[in-house]
N, C-alpha and C positions, 0 to 999 in steps of 0.2 A: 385370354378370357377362357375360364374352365366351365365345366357345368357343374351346379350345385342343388341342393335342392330344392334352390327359389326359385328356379329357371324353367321349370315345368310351364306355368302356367303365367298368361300376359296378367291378371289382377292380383298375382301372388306378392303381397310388400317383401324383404328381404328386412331384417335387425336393424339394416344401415340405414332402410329408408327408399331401397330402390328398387325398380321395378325390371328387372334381366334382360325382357324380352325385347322393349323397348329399345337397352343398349343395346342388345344385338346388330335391331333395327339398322337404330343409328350407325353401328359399325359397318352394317352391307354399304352405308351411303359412303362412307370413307374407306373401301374398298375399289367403288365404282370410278372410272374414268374421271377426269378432270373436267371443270366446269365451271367457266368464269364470264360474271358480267360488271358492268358499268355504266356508268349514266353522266351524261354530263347535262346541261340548262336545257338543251333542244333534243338528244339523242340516247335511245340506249343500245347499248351493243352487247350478245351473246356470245361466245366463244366455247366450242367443246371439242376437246382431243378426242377422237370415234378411233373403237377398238373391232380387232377381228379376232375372231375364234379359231382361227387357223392361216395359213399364208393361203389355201384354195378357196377361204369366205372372202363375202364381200364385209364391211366396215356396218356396223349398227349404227345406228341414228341417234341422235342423242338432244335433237331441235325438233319440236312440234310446235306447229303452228296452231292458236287455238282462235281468232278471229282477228280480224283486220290489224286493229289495234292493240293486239296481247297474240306472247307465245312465251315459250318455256324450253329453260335449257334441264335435263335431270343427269343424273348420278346414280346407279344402285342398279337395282333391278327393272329392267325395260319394262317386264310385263307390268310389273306397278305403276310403271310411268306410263305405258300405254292406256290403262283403265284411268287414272286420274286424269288424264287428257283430254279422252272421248265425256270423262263428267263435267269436267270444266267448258268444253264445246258445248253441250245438252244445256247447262246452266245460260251462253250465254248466247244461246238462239232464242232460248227461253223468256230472257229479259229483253232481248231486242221489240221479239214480240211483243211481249205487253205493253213494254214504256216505247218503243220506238228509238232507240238510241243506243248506245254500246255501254255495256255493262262496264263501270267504275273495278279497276282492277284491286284497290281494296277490297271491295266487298267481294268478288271471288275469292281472293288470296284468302278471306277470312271464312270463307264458305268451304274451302279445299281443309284448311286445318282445323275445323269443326270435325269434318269427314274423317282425318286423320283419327282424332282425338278419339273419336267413338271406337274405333278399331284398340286402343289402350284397355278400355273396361268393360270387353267382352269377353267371357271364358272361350265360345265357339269361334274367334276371330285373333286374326293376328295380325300388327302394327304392317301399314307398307315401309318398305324395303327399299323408297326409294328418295329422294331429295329433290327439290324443285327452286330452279331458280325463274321467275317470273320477270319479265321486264314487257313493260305496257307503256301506252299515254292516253291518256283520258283527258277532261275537260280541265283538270289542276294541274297538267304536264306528264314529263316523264319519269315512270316507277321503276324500280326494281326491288324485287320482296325474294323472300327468301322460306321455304315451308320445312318441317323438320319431322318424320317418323313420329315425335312426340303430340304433335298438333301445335309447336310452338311454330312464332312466323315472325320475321323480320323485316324491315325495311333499310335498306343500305345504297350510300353511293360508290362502293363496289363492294364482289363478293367473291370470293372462288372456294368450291368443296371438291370431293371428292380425293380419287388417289394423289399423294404430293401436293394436296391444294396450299400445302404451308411456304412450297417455295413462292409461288404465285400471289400469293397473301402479302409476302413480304415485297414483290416487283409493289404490288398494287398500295399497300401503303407509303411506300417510295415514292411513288409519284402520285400522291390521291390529291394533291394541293392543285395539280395540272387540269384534273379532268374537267371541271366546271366550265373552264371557256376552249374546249377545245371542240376543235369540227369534227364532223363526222369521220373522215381520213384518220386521223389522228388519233379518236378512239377507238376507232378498228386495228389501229397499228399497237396502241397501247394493250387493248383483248388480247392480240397474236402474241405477244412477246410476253404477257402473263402466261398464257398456255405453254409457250416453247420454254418457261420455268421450271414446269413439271412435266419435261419431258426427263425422265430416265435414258430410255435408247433408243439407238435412232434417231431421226431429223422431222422437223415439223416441214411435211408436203403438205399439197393440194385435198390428196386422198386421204388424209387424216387429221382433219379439220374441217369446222364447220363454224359460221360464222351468219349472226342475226343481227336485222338492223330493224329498231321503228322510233319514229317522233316526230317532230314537228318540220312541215315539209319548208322548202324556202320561199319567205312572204310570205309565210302562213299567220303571219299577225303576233300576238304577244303569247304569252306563256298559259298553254291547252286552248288557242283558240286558232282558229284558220282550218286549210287542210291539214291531214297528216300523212307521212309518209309510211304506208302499208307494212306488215310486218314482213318481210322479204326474208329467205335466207340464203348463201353466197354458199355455193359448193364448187370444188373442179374448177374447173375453166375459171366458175366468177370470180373466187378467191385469190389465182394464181398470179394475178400483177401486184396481191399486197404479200405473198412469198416473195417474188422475186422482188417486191421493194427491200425486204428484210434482209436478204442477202446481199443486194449492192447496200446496204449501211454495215453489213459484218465484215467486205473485204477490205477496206481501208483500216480495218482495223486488224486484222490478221495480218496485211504485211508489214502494219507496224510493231505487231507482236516481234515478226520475223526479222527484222532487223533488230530490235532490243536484242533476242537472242543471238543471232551473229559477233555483234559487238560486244557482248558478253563474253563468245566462246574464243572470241581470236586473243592469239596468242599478246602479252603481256610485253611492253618497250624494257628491253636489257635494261634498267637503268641503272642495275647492278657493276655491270661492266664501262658503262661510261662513267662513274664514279673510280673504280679501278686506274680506266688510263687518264685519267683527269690526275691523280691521285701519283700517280707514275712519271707523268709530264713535268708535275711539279717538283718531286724529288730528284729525278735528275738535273732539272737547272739548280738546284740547290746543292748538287754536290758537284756540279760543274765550279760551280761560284766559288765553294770550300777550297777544290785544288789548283783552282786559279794566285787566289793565296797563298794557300800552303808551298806552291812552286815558288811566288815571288819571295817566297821568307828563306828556302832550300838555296835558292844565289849564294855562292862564296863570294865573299868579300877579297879581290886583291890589294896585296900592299907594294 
């Protein structure tokens, strides 16, 4: 992406129809860490690869929690995700208050990219910089939305952005047929192993992942009604028994690798040379045979 002379300014159209600043936008969010969610009938699960600025930082956040029932995994620039957060909280202290109940994450999700959108058609503002993935459950079940620099917003039953989200896209379409009846375990297993998609280098630990969980608790009646299970999120310690499940399912399959290759490398049965004496065997009984003959034809005859 070069600059040109549409790129000045966020309301400036471009010949083709587009507006630069915007992409930009959108390119800080596909720059940013990786960031995947899912939802199945009862649960939605967040999953974010956390990056550090140096091997002496500690790993940035990339899960905020915005009320009981709703949190948000982002992509891009944190300070954007941090101000969209603290607005989305404001919003829905704000509604509890009045109505008494938890703000419908639609109508946030649709309030966050209004907020967005306004940021497009001001000369003195410029689009955030960052990507939001939403995953809630309200009174209609469990959400997952998805918000965009543009002010566009989706709703998905999975989603992953950010850097290398495309390997992850493709785990999560692979098995999108799975997610619907699967447990909460399961979906947390399926999150991780989307993330360890777009992992480039290195290895998916403890330290460098994060992982959210909210929906409908057990016995919680039918679908958005009963308790709910809190919006929680698993770091360190919480996280590390579903690493180390991922690892005992990778080494039955590494020492299977390791034997393919063995049996590959060892050396190949002569069977060159057993054709050889096989081949040898035979021609000498063959000319055994010949001057067995030939001796009995050699006899003189006396008279």
């Amino acid at each position: 992406m070069f600059r040109n002379q549409y790129d000045t300014d966020v309301t400036t159209w471009s010949p083709a129809g587009r507006l630069h600043q915007i992409e930009y936008a959108m390119e800080a969010v596909k720059q940013g860490s990786a960031s995947v969610g899912l939802r199945s009938d009862t649960h939605v699960v967040l999953a974010t690869l956390k990056r550090a600025a140096s091997e002496l930082s500690s790993y940035q956040r990339k899960i905020f929690k915005i009320d009981d029932h709703l949190g948000i995994a982002i992509s891009g620039l944190n300070a954007d995700g941090r101000v969209l957060s603290r607005y989305m909280r404001s919003e829905c202290i704000n509604h509890s208050f009045v109505y008494e109940s938890p703000m419908p994450v639609g109508r946030l999700v649709c309030q966050v990219a209004d907020k967005s959108q306004v940021c497009t058609q001001r000369s003195w503002k410029r689009p955030y910089g960052v990507g939001l993935l939403v995953a809630g459950y309200d009174s209609t079940g469990p959400h997952l939305y998805q918000t965009c620099p543009s002010g566009n917003y989706f709703e998905y039953r999975a989603m992953a952005i950010g850097s290398r989200s495309q390997a992850a896209k493709t785990y999560l379409e692979r098995k999108f047929d799975s997610f619907q009846s699967c447990t909460l375990k399961e979906l947390i297993r399926h999150a991780l192993l989307a993330v360890k998609e777009s992992i480039q280098d290195g290895e998916l630990t403890s330290k460098n992942c994060s992982v959210a969980v909210v929906g409908r608790a057990p016995g919680g009646g039918g679908k958005g009604g009963g308790e709910i299970d809190k919006f929680t999120i698993l770091e360190d310690a919480d996280i590390q028994p579903y690493i180390d499940m991922l690892d005992a399912e990778e080494l039955p399959t590494a020492v299977q690798d390791e034997d393919d290759e063995e049996k590959k490398d060892a050396p190949a049965e002569p069977e060159q040379q057993h054709q050889t004496q096989d081949g040898e065997a035979a021609g000498g009984s063959g000319d055994g045979g010949q001057e067995e003959e030939g001796g009995g034809e050699a006899i003189p005859m006396e008279t």
